[in-house]
DSSP file (Angstrom, degrees, kcal/mol; ACC not computed):
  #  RESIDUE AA STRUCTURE BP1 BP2  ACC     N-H-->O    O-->H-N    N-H-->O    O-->H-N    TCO  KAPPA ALPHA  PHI   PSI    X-CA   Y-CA   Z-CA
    1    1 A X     >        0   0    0      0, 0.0     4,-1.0     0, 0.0     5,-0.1   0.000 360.0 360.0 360.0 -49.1   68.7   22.4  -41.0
    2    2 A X  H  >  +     0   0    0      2,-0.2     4,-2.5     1,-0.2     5,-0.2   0.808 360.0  64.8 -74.3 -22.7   67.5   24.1  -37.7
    3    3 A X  H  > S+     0   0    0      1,-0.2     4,-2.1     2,-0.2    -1,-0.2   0.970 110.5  37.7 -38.4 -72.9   70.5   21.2  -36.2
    4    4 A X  H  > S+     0   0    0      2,-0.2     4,-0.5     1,-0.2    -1,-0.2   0.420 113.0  49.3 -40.0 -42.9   72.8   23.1  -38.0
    5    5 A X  H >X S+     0   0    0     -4,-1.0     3,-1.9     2,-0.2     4,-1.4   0.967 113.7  52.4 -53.6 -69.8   71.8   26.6  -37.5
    6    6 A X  H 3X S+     0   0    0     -4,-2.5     4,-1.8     1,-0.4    -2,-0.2   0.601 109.7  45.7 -29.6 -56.6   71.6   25.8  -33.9
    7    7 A X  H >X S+     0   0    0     -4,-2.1     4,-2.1     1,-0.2     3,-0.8   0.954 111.4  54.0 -49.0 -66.0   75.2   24.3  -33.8
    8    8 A X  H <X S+     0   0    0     -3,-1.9     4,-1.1    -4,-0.5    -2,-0.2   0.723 110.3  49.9 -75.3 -33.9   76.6   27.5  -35.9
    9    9 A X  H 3X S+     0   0    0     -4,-1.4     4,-1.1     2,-0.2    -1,-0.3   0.939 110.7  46.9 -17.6 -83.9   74.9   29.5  -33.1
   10   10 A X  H XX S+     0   0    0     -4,-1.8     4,-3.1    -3,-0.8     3,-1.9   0.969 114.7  45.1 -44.1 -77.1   76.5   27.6  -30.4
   11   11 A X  H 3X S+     0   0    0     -4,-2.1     4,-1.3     1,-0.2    -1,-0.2   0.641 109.4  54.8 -60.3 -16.7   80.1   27.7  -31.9
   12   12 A X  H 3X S+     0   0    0     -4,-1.1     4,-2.1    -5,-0.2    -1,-0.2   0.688 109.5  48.6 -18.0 -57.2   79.9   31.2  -32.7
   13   13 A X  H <X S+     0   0    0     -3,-1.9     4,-2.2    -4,-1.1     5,-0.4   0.915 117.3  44.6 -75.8 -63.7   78.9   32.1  -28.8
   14   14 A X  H  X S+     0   0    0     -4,-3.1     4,-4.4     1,-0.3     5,-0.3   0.951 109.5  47.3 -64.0 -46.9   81.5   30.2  -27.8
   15   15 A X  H  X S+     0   0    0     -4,-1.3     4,-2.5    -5,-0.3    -1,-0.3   0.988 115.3  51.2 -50.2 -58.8   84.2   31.2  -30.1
   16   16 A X  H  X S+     0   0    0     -4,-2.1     4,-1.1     1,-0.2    -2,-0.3   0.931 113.0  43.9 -57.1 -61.0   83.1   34.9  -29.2
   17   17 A X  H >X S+     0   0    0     -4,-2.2     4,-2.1     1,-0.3     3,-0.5   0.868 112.2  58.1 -50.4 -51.9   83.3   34.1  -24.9
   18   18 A X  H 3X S+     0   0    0     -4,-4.4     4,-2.5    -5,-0.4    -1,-0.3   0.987 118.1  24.8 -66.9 -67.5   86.5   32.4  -25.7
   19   19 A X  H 3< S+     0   0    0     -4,-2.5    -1,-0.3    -5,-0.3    -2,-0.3   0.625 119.9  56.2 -68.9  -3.7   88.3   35.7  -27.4
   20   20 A X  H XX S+     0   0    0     -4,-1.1     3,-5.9    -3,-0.5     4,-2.2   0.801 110.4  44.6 -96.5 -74.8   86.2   38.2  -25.6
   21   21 A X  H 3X S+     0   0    0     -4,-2.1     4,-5.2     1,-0.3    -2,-0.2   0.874 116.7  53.1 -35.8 -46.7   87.6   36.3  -22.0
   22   22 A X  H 3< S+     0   0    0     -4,-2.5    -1,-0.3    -5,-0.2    -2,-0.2   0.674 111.1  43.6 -73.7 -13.3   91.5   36.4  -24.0
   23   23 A X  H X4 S+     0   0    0     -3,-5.9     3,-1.8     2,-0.1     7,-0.3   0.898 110.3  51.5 -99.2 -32.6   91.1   40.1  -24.7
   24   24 A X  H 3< S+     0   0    0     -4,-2.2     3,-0.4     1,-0.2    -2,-0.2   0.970 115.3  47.9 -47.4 -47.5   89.8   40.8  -20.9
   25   25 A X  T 3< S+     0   0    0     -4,-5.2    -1,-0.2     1,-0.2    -2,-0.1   0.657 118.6  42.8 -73.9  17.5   93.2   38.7  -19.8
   26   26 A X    <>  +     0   0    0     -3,-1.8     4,-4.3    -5,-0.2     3,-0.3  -0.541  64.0 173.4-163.1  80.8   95.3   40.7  -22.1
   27   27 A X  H  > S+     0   0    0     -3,-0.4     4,-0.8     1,-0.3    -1,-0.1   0.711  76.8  52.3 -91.7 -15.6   94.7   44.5  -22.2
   28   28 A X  H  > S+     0   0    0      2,-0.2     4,-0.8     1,-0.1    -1,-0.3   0.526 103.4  52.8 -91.8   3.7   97.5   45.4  -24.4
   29   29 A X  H  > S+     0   0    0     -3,-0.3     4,-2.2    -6,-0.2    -2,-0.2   0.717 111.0  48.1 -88.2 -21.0   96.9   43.4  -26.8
   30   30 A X  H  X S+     0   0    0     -4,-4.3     4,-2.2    -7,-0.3    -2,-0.2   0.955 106.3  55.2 -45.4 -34.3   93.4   44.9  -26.7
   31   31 A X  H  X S+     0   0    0     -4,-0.8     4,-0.9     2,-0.2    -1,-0.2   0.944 113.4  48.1 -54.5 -50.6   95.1   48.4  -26.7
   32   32 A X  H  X S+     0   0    0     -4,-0.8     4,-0.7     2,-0.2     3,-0.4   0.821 116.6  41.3 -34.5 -73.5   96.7   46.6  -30.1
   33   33 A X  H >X S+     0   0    0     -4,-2.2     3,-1.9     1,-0.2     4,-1.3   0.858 112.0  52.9 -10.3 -96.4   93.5   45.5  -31.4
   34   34 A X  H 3< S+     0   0    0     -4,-2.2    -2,-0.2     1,-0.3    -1,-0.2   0.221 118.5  38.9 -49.8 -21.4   91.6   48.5  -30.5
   35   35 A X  H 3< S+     0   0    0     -4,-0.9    -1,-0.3    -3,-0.4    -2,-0.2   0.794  99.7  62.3 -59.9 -59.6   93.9   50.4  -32.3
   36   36 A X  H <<        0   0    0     -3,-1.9    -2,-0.2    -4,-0.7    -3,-0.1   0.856 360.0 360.0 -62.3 -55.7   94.9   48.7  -35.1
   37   37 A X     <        0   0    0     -4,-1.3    -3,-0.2     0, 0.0    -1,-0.1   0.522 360.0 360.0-110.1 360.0   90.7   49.0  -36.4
């Protein structure tokens, strides 16, 4: 169970770094984003 969490955690963190790093390289589509909600 804590395996699992732990993993869900991980990919979570990562997933987030990954689209956080894509919105830094791409500031109108942030604008988009940031707009949009």
């Amino acid at each position: 169970m804590s395996f699992n969490f732990r993993f869900l955690i991980t990919y979570i963190i990562k997933d987030f770094l990954f689209f956080f790093s894509f919105l830094l390289a791409n500031p109108i589509l942030k604008g988009l984003i940031l707009f949009t909600i």
